[in-house]
Structures are given as structure tokens and as C-alpha cells.
DRENDO-1510 file (C-alpha; in Angstrom, 1 decimal, always signed):
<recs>
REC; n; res; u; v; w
REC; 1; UNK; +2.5; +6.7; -23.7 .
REC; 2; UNK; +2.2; +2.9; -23.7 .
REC; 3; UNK; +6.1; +2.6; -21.8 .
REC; 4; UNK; +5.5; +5.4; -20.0 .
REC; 5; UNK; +2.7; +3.6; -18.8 .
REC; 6; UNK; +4.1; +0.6; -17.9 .
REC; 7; UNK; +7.0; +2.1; -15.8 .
REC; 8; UNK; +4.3; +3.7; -13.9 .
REC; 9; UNK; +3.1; +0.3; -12.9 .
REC; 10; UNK; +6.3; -1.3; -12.5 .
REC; 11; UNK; +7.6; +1.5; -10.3 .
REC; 12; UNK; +4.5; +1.4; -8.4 .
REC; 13; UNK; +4.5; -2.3; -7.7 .
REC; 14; UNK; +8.5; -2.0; -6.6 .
REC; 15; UNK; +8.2; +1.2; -4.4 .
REC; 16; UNK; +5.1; -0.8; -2.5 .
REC; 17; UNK; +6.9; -4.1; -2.4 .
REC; 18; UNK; +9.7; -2.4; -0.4 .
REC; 19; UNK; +8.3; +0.8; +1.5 .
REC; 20; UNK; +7.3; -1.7; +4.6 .
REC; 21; UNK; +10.5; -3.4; +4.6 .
REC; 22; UNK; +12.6; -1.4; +7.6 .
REC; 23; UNK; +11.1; -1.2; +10.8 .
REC; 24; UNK; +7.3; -1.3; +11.8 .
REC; 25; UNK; +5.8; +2.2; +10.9 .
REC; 26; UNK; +4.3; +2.4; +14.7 .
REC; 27; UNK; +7.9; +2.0; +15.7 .
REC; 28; UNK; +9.5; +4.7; +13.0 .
REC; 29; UNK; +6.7; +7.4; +14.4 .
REC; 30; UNK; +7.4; +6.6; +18.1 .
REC; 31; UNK; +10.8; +7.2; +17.4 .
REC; 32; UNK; +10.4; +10.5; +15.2 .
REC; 33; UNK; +7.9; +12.0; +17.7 .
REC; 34; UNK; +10.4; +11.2; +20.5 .
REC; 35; UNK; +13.2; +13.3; +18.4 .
REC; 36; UNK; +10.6; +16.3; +17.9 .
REC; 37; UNK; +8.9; +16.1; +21.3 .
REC; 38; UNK; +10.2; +19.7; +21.8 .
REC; 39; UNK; +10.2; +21.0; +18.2 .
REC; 40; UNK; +7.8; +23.2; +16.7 .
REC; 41; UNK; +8.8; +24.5; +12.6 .
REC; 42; UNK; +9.2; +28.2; +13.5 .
REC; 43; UNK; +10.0; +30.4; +10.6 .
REC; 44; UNK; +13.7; +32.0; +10.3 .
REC; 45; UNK; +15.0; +34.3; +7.4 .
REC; 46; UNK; +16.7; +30.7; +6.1 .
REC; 47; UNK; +13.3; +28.9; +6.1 .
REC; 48; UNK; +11.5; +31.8; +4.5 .
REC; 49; UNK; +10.7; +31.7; +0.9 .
REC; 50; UNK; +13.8; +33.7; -1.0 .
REC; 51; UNK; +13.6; +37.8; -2.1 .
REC; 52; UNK; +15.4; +39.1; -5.8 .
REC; 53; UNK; +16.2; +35.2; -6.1 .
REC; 54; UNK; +17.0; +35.2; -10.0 .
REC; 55; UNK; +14.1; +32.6; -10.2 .
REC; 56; UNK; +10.3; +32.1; -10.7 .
REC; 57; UNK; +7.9; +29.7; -8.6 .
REC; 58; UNK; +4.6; +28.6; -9.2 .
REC; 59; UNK; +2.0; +26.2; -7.8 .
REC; 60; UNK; +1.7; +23.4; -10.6 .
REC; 61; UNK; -0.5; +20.5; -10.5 .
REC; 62; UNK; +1.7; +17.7; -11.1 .
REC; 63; UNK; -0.5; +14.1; -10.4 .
REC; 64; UNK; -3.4; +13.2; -9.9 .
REC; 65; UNK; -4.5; +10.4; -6.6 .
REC; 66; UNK; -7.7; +8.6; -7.2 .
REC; 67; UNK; -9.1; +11.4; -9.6 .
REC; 68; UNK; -7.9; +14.7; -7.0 .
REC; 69; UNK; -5.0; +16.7; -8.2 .
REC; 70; UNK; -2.1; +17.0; -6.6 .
REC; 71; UNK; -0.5; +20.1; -6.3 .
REC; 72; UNK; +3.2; +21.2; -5.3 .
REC; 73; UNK; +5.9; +24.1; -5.7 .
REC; 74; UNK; +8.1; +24.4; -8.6 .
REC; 75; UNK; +10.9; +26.7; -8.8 .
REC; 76; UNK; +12.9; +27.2; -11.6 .
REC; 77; UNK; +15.6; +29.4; -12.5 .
REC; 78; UNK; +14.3; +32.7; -14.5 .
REC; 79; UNK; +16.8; +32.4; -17.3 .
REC; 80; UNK; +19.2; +29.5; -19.1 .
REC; 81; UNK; +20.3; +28.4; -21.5 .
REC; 82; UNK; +19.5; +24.6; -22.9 .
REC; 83; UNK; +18.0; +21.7; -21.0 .
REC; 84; UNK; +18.2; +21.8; -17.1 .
REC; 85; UNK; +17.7; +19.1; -14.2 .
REC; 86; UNK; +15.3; +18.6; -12.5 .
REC; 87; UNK; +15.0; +17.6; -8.9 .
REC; 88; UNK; +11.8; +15.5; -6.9 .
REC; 89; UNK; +12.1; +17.5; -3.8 .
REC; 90; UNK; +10.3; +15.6; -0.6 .
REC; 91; UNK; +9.4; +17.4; +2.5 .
REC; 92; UNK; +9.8; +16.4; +6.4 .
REC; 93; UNK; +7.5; +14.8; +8.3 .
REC; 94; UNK; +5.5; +18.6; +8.6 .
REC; 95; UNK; +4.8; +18.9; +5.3 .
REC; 96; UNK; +5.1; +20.9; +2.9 .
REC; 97; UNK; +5.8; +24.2; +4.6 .
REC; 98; UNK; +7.3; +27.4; +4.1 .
REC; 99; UNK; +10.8; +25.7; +4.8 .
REC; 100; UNK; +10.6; +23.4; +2.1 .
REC; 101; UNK; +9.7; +25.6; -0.6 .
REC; 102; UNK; +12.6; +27.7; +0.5 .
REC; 103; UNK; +14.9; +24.6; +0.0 .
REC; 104; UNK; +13.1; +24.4; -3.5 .
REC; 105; UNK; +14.0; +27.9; -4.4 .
REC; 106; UNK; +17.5; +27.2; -3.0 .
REC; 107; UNK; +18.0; +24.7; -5.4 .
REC; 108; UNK; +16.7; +26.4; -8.0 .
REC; 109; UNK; +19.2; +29.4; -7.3 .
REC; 110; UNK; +21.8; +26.7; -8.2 .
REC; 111; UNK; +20.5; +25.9; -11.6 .
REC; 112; UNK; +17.6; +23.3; -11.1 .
REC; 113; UNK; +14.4; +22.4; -11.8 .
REC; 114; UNK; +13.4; +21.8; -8.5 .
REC; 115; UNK; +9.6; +20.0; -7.5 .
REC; 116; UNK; +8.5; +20.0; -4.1 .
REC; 117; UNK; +6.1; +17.8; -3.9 .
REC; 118; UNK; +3.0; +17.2; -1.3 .
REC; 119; UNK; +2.3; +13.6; +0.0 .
REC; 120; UNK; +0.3; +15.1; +3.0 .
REC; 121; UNK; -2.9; +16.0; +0.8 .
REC; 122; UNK; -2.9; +19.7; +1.2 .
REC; 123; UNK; -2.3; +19.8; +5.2 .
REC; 124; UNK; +0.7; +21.2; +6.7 .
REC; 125; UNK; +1.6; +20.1; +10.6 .
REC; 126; UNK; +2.3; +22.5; +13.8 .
REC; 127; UNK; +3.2; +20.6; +16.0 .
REC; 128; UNK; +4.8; +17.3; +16.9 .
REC; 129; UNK; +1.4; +15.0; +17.3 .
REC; 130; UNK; -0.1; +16.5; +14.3 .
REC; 131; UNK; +2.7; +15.6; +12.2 .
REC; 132; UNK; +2.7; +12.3; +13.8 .
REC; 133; UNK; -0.6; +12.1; +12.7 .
REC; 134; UNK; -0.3; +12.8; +9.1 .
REC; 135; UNK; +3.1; +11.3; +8.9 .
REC; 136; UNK; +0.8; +7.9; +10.1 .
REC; 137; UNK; -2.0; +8.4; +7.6 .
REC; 138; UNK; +0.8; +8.7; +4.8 .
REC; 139; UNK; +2.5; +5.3; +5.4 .
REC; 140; UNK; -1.1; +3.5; +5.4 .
REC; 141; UNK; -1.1; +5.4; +1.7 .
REC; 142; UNK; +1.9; +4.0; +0.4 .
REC; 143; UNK; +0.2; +3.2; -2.9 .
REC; 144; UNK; -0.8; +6.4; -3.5 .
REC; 145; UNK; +2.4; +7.9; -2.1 .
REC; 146; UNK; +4.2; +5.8; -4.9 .
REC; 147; UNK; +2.1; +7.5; -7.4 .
REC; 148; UNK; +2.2; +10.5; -6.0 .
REC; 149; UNK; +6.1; +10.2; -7.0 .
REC; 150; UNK; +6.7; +8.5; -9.6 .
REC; 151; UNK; +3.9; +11.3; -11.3 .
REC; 152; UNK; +6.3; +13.4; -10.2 .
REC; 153; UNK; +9.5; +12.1; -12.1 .
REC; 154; UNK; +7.2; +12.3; -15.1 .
REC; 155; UNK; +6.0; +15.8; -14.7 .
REC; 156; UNK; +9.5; +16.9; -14.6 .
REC; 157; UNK; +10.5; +14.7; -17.5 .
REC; 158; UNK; +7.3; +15.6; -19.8 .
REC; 159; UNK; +6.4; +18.9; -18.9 .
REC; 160; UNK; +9.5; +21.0; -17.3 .
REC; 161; UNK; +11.3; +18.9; -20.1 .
REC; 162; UNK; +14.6; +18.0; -18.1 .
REC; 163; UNK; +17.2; +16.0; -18.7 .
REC; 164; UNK; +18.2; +14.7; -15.8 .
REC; 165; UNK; +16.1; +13.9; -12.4 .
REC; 166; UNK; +17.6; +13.1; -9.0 .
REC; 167; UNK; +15.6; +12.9; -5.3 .
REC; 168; UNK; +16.2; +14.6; -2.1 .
REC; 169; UNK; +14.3; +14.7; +0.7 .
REC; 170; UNK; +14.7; +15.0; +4.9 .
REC; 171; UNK; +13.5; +13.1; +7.6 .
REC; 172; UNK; +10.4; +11.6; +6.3 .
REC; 173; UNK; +11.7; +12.6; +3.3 .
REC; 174; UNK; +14.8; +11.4; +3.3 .
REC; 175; UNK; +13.2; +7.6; +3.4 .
REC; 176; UNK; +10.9; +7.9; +0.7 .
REC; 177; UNK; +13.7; +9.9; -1.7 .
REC; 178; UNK; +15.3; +6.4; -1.0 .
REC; 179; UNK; +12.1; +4.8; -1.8 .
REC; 180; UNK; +11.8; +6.8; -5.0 .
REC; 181; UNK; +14.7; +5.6; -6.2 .
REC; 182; UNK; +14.2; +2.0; -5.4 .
REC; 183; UNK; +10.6; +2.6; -7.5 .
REC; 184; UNK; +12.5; +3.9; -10.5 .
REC; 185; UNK; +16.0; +2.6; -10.3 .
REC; 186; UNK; +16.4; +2.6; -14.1 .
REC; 187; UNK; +15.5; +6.3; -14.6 .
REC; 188; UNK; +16.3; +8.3; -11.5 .
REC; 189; UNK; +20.2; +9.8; -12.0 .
REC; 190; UNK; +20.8; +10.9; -8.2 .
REC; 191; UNK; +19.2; +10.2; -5.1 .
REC; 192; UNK; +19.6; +12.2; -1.5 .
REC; 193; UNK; +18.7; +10.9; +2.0 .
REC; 194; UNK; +19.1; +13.5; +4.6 .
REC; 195; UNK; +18.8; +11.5; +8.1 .
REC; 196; UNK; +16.0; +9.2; +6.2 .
REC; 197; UNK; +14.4; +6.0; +7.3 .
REC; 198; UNK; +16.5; +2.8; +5.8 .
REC; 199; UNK; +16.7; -0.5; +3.6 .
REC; 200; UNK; +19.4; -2.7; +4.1 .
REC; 201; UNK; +18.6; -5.4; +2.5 .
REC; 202; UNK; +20.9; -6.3; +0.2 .
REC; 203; UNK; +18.4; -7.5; -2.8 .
REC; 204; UNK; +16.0; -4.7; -2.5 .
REC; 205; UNK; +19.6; -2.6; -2.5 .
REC; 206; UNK; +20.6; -4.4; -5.7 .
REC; 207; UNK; +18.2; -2.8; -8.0 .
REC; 208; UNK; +19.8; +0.9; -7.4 .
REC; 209; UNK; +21.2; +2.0; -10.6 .
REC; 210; UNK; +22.5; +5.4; -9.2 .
REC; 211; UNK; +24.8; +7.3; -7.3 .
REC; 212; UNK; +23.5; +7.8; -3.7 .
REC; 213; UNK; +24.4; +10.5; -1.2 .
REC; 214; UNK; +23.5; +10.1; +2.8 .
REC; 215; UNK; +23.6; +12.7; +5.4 .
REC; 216; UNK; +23.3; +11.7; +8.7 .
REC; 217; UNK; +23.6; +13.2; +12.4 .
REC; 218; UNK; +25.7; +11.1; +15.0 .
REC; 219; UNK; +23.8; +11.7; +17.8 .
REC; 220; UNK; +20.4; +10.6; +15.8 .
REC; 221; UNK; +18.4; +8.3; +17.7 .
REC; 222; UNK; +15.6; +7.1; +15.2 .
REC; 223; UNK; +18.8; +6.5; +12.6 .
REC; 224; UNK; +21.3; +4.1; +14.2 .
REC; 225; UNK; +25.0; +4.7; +13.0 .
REC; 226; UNK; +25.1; +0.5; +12.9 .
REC; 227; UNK; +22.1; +0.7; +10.8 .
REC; 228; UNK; +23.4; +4.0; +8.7 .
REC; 229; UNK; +27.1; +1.8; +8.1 .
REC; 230; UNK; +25.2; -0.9; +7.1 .
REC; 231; UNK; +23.5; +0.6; +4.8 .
REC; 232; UNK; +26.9; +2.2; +2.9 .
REC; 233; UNK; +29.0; -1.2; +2.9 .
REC; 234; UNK; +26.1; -2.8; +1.6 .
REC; 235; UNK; +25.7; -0.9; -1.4 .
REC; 236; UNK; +29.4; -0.3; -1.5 .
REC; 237; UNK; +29.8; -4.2; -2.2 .
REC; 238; UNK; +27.2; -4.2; -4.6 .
REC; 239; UNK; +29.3; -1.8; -6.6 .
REC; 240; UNK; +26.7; +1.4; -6.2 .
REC; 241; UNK; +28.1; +4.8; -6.3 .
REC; 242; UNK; +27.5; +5.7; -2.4 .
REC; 243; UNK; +28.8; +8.8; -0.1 .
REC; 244; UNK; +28.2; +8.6; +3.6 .
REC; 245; UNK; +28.9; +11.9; +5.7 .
REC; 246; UNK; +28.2; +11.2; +9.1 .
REC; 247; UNK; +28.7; +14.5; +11.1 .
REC; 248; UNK; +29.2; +14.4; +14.8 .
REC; 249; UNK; +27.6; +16.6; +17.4 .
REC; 250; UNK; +24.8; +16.6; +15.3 .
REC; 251; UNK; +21.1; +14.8; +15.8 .
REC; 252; UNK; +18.0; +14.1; +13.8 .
REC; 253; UNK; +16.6; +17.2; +11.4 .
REC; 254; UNK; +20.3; +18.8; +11.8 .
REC; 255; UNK; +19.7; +20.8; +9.0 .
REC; 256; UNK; +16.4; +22.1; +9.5 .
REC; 257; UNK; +17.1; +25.8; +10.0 .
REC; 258; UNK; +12.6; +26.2; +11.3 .
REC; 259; UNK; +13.2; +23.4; +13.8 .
REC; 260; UNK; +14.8; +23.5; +17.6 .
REC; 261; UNK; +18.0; +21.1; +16.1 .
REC; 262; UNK; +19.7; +23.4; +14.0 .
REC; 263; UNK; +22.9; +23.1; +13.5 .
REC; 264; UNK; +24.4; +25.6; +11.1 .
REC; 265; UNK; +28.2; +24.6; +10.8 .
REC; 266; UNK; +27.1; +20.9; +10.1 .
REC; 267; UNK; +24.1; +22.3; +7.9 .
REC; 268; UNK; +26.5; +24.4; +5.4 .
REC; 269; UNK; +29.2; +21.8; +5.1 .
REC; 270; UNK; +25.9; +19.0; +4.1 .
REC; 271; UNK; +24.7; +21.3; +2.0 .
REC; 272; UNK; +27.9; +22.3; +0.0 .
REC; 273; UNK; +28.2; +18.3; +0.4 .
REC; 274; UNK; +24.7; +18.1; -1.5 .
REC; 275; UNK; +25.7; +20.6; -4.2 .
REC; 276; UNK; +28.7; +18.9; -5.4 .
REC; 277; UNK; +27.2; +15.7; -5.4 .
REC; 278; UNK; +24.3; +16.6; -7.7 .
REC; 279; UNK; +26.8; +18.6; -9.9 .
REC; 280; UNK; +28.7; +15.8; -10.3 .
REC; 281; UNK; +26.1; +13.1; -11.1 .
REC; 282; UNK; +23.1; +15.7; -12.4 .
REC; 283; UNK; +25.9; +17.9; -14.2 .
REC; 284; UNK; +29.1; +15.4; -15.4 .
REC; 285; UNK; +31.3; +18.2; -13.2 .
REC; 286; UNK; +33.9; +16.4; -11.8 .
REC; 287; UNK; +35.4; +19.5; -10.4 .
REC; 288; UNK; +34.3; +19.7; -7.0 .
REC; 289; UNK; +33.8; +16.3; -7.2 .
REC; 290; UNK; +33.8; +14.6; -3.5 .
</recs>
């Protein structure tokens, strides 16, 4: 308990020494409202939670912030055989809806302990200033957002008793399943950044101890391509296990089938793109290796 302890408190201090390194946070939410000024997170049968899905979903309480309990969505697959992985699932900057625990269950379909965890507190956006709102009161929480996660890697280690863990998140997401893996770069196996916020910094970078997967839309205006390259041939030259897929035509929350910037072709291929990678490095299967 002592160690387990400790890397709390070590992952804490790491994730909150780094989470304010990119770009000021006013700037980031300027940015991200700009993207979804016309985008509301309507419902469609690929954002709705899965039917005769051959898995089981719960509500667990998983942390606990400054004595509340935290509470998030765990789907697992119904039956298997042995250990699974697990997966720290992180939502968009709306929360987590309806769409989110659909990409839980998605995952879950494929063989995963999948977590989808709440940094919002129980609320849930509608609209774009709302979620600009909470996504706002979040980054002034970073401590607790830290603990919110890193509770999370234990949960799945302690009590779902997986072998393996690896992140993924989108949008807001996206930069804090980054920031997870910066907090624990010793335990996480896997990390996923769907069009997330960035570090480039080479020393904070050096610490990664895991292969990394980004997704990223061409024409995304909050994520610069300069910034996204950077990013890859930075942690390319410090020897880290990186994939960049940068897919053109395609903007910020691409692969959000509830939002207004769907777009399925580059969606599919990113998530087929997603599903190997976390074969390969949650799995060992080299066979659809990228």
C-alpha cells in the first residue's frame, strides 16, 4: 500500500508540474469554443450506448476528490478467459455523455476493460459555452484532475485486476490521456491522443516510457500540424515508440459521430488505426501491427 502510495504522489506532483506547460488555458478554450461554435452533441445510433453487445456495464465508484466519490462507466466484456486490459477512457470537452460510454462499450466489444472516467464532477454540457465553462473549471482543478486519474489506473489495476493499462481520450481528452501518461510514465503500457492538446518539450517528453499513438485532423485549427510534427520528431528522437496519422479533409472532433464534424471514412480508418495499436502494445499481437 506503502508504493502504491507513493506513486500516487509522485504521479500527482509530475502530471501538475506539466499540465500548464502548452499554451495558456484561456487561449486552449478560445480556440476549442471557436471549433464548436456551431456544434451541439446530438445523439446518433453510433453515439448511443450498444444493444446484445456481448458485454456488461456498470456505474462504479472508482476515486475519491477531497472526500466525494467519483463515479464513472465500466464496461467489460461478459465472458473471458484469463487476465484482460484495461483502458482509462477520457471524455471530450462535454463530458461524460451518452457518446462516451458508447466508445467504452466499443472497446469493451474488443476485449477490454474499458473505464470512462468523469473529471467534470457529475455535469454533462449542451452546448458549446457550457462546456467551455466546465472545461474552464477543470483546468483550475488540475490537482484533483491528476487524482482523479491516476485513482483510475489503480482501480483498474486493483480491482478489475488487469494486466495491462493504456489511455485514450478526444479533444479535451486527448490532452490529458497525454497528461496521464506523463503522470505515470513508468506504469502506463499505451497511450492515445485523439486531436488532444500538446507538450513538446523535449524533457517533459523524455520521461514517456510507452508507445504513443496520435490522431489528428489536418484542417484542425486549435492543433497546429507544425505543433502536431513537432511533437512526433521529438519523441521519435528520444527513441519513444510514436505513430502519427494525420488525415486530410478532416478538422477538430473528426471522429465524434454526436458532433456536427463527423467524418466517417477518416473516423473508421482512426479507429481500426486505434485497435491495432492497442493490440499490439496492450496484447504483444504483432499481426496487424502498423
Amino acid at each position: 500500500m506503502r508504493c502504491s502510495l507513493l506513486v500516487l504522489l509522485f504521479a500527482a506532483l509530475m502530471l501538475a508540474a506539466c499540465a500548464d506547460a502548452p499554451d495558456d488555458a484561456d487561449d486552449y478554450g478560445d480556440a476549442m469554443s471557436r471549433e464548436h461554435a456551431d456544434d451541439t452533441p446530438t445523439p446518433t445510433a453510433l453515439s448511443t450506448p450498444l444493444e446484445n453487445a456481448d458485454i456488461v456495464t456498470e456505474d462504479v465508484t472508482y476515486a475519491t476528490i477531497d472526500g466525494e466519490s467519483v463515479t464513472g462507466y465500466l464496461a467489460r466484456p461478459d465472458t473471458a478467459d484469463g487476465t484482460l486490459p484495461g483502458l482509462i477512457v477520457i471524455h471530450e470537452w462535454w463530458g461524460l455523455n451518452d457518446n462516451i460510454r458508447t466508445m467504452a462499450e466499443r472497446l469493451a466489444a474488443e476485449g477490454y476493460v474499458a473505464l470512462a472516467v468523469d473529471l467534470y464532477r457529475g455535469d454533462v454540457a449542451e452546448a458549446p459555452d457550457q462546456a467551455r465553462t466546465l472545461m474552464s473549471s477543470a483546468m483550475d482543478r488540475q490537482d484533483a484532475l491528476t487524482s482523479n486519474l491516476t485513482q483510475a489506473y489503480e482501480y483498474l489495476m486493483l480491482q478489475q485486476n488487469v494486466d495491462e493499462v493504456g489511455s485514450i481520450g478526444w479533444c479535451f481528452g486527448g490532452g490529458w490521456s497525454l497528461r496521464t501518461a506523463l503522470a505515470l510514465p513508468d506504469q502506463l503500457d499505451a497511450a492515445v491522443i485523439y486531436y488532444g492538446q500538446l507538450i513538446t518539450d523535449p524533457d517533459q517528453l523524455a520521461a514517456l516510457d510507452m508507445p504513443v499513438l496520435g490522431i489528428f485532423g489536418a484542417e484542425d485549427e486549435s492543433i497546429p500540424l507544425d505543433q502536431v510534427r513537432e511533437f512526433g520528431d521529438t519523441l521519435d528522437s528520444l527513441g519513444t515508440d510514436v505513430t502519427i496519422e494525420i488525415y486530410e479533409g478532416a478538422g477538430h472532433a473528426f471522429a465524434n459521430p454526436s458532433g456536427e464534424r463527423y467524418v466517417p471514412d477518416a473516423a473508421e480508418d482512426a479507429w481500426q488505426t486505434t485497435l491495432s495499436f492497442l493490440d499490439r502494445t496492450l496484447r504483444g499481437d504483432d499481426s496487424d501491427s502498423m
